[in-house]
N, C-alpha and C positions, 0 to 999 in steps of 0.2 A: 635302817634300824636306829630307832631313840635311843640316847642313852639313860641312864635313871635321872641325873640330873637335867636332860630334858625333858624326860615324861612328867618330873615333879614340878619344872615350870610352866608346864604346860597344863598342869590340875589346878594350880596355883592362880595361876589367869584366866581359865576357863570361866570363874566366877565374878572377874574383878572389872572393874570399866572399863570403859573404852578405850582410855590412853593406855593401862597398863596392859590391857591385849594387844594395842599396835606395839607397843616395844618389845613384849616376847614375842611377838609374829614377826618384827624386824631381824631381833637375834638368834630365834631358831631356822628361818628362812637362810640366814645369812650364815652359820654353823652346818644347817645340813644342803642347802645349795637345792630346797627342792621346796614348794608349795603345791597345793591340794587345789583344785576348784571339785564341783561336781558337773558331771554331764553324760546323755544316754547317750543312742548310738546314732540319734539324728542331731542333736540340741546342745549347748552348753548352757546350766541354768543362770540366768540373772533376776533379778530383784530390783522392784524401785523405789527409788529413797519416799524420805517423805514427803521431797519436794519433785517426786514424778519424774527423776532423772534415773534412769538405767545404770545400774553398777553391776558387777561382777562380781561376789563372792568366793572369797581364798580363805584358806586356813594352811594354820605351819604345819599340821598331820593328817595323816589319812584318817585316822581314830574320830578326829574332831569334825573332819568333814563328813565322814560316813555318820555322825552322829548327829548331823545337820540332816538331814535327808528328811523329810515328812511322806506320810503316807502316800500323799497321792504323786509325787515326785520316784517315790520306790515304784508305784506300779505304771510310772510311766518309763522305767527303768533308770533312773540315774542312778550315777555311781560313782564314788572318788576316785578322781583320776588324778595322776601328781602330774607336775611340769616344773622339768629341770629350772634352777633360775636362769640359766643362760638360754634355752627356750623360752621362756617369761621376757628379758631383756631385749633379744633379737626377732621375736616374731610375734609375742601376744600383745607388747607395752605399743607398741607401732601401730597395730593394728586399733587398739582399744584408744588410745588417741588420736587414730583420724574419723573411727565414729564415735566420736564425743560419750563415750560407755569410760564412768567412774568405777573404781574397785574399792568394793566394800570389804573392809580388813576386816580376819576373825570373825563374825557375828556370833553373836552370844543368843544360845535357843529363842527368845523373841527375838532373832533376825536382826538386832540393832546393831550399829558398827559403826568405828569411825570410815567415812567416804571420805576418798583421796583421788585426787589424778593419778592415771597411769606413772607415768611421768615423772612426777613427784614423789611417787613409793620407789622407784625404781630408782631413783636418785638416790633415796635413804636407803637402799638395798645396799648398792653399789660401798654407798659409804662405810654401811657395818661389814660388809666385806673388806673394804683396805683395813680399818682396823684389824680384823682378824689377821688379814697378812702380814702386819708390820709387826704383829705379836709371835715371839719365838716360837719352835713348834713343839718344845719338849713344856713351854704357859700353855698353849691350847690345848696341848692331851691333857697336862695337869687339870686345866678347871673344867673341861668335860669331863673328869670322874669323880669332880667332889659332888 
């Protein structure tokens, strides 16, 4: 469950560019320890850039990803499905960089995103997480409620 000050980051950037959607996708990822792809019950969806390379779309909430969904993806049944970050870091980052499949952060309703390597996000993941734990725990509940 978001809390308001993530739901309000998360309205905030829904409309804003690319870099500012990778940094709230880094700090709400790394806050709630959980990201969204979509996928049915044969498939996980990907998308390709526009240089014809295969990426994987994530978002930081179920709301954004289920709002991602296009018609003909619903009636081939996809659905937002979250993955733990530590599922993300031990079994999807591994796999998605040894078939050379990039991850397309956040896309915004035309589909566009900053692409990143596996690898490389999972790095900046890692990172916004030590930050978070070096920060006391009675600062992290404080500025989750403002």
């Amino acid at each position: 469950m978001l809390t308001n000050k993530q739901e309000l980051s998360i309205q905030r950037a829904k409309s804003a560019d690319a870099t500012t959607r990778y940094i709230a996708f880094i700090e709400l990822v790394a806050e709630t320890e959980t990201l969204w792809i979509l996928e049915s019950q044969d498939y996980v969806l990907t998308l390709d850039s526009e240089d014809g390379e295969e990426l994987l779309p994530v978002w930081p909430s179920e709301s954004l990803a289920h709002d991602a969904i296009e018609s003909d993806e619903a009636e081939g049944g996809f659905q937002a499905v979250s993955r733990t970050l530590q599922q993300w870091l031990e079994k999807s980052v591994p796999n998605l960089v040894s078939e050379n499949v990039l991850v397309g952060v956040f896309p915004d309703k035309r589909r566009k995103c900053p692409v990143i390597a596996a690898d490389k996000l999972a790095s900046d993941l890692e990172k916004a997480m030590s930050r978070l734990r070096l920060m006391p725990s009675a600062l992290v509940e404080l500025t989750r409620r403002v």
